[in-house]
N, C-alpha and C positions, 0 to 999 in steps of 0.2 A: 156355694157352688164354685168349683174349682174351673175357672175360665183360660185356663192356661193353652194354648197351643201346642198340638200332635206334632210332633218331632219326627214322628216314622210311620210303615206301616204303608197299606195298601190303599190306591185312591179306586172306585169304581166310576164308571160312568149308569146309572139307571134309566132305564127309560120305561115308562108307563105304557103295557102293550096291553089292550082291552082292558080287565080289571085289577092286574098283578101287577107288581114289581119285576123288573128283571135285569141283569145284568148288560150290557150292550157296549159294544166296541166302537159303535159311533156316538153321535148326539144326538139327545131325544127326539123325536120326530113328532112333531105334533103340527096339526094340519093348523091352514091360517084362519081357521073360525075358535080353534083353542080345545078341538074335541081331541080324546085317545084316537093313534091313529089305531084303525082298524087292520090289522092285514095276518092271515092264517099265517103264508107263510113264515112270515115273521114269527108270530105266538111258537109257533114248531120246535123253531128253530133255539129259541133262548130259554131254558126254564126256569123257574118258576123260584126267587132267592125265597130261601128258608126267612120263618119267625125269629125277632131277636137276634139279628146276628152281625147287625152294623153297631160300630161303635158314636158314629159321628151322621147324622141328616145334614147337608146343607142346599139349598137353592138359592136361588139369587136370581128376580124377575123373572118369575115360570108360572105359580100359579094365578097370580090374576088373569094369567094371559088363559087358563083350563076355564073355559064358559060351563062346558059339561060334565057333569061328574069328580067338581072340586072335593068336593069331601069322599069321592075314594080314592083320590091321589095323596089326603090330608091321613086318610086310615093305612094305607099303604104305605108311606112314610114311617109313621108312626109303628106299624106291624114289624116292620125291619128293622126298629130301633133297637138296641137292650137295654135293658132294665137300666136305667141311671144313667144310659145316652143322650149326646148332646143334640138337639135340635134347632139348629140356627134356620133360619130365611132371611132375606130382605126382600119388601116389597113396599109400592107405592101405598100410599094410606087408603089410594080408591081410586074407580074402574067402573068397568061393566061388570054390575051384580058383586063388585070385590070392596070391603070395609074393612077396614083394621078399628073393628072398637067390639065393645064388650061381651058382644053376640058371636064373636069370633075367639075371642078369649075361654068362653066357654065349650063352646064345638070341641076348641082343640084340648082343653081340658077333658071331656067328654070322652074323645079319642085316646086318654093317655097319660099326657104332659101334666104334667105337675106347675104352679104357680106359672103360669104365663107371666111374660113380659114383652112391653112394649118400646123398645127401644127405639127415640127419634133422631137423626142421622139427616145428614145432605152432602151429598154426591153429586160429581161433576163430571160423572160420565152418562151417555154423550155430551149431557148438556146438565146444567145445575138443577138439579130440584130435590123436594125432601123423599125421605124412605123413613121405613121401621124397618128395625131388625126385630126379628121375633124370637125370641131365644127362649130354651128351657130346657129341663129333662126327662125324660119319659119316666114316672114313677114305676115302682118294683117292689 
C-alpha cells in the first residue's frame, strides 16, 4: 500500500445530514448527545455526493463521538470512497459504546475495507493520551 501523501487536489468538508453524505461549507454539525443533526432545511439545501468519488476518507475524533447511527456514518464513508481509496481515522481505543478491537475490524471490513489496521499512536493534543489510526483501502 502506497502511503505516500496528496500533494494537490481538492479538500471537502462532509457532513452527515440524516442518512447521506453531503458536501458542506461549514463544520459538521453534530448535536452534543453524538446524534445526525436532523434539519429539512439543511437536507434541501446540499445534495446528496455521488458513489465512489473521493479519493482519500479522513476523520480525526468524530465517530466515537456518533452514539446513534455509527455504522451509517462507517457505510457512508466508506460508499464515497473509490475503489483502492484511502481510509484513514484516528480515534480513541474506547468510549461510550466505541471499541477499536476485532468486532470493529470486521464491521469495517464488512463495509468495504480490505485488511484493516490498527495503528497505535499518542498525541499530545489537548492533553497526552493514546489513539489508533485506522487505516486501509476500500477493495475494488
Amino acid at each position: 500500500m502506497n502511503d505516500s501523501i496528496v500533494r494537490s487536489g481538492t479538500v471537502y468538508n462532509i457532513v452527515f445530514i440524516g442518512s447521506y453524505a453531503s458536501p458542506n461549507p461549514h463544520s459538521a454539525d453534530f448535536t452534543n448527545t453524538g446524534d445526525f443533526r436532523q434539519n429539512a432545511n439543511l437536507e434541501a439545501k446540499y445534495k446528496k455526493v455521488n458513489d465512489n468519488c473521493f479519493d482519500i476518507v479522513v476523520a480525526s475524533f468524530v465517530l466515537h463521538m456518533i452514539y446513534k447511527n455509527r455504522e451509517v456514518a462507517f457505510k457512508e464513508m466508506i460508499r464515497i470512497l473509490k475503489p483502492g481509496g484511502k481510509f484513514a481515522i484516528i480515534e480513541p481505543p474506547g468510549g461510550y459504546k466505541w471499541r477499536i478491537n476485532e468486532d470493529l475490524k470486521r464491521k469495517l471490513e464488512n463495509f468495504g475495507l480490505k485488511n484493516v489496521k490498527f495503528i497505535p499512536m499518542t498525541v499530545n493534543y489537548p492533553k497526552r493520551r493514546n489513539v489508533y489510526i485506522i487505516l486501509r483501502r476500500k477493495g475494488g
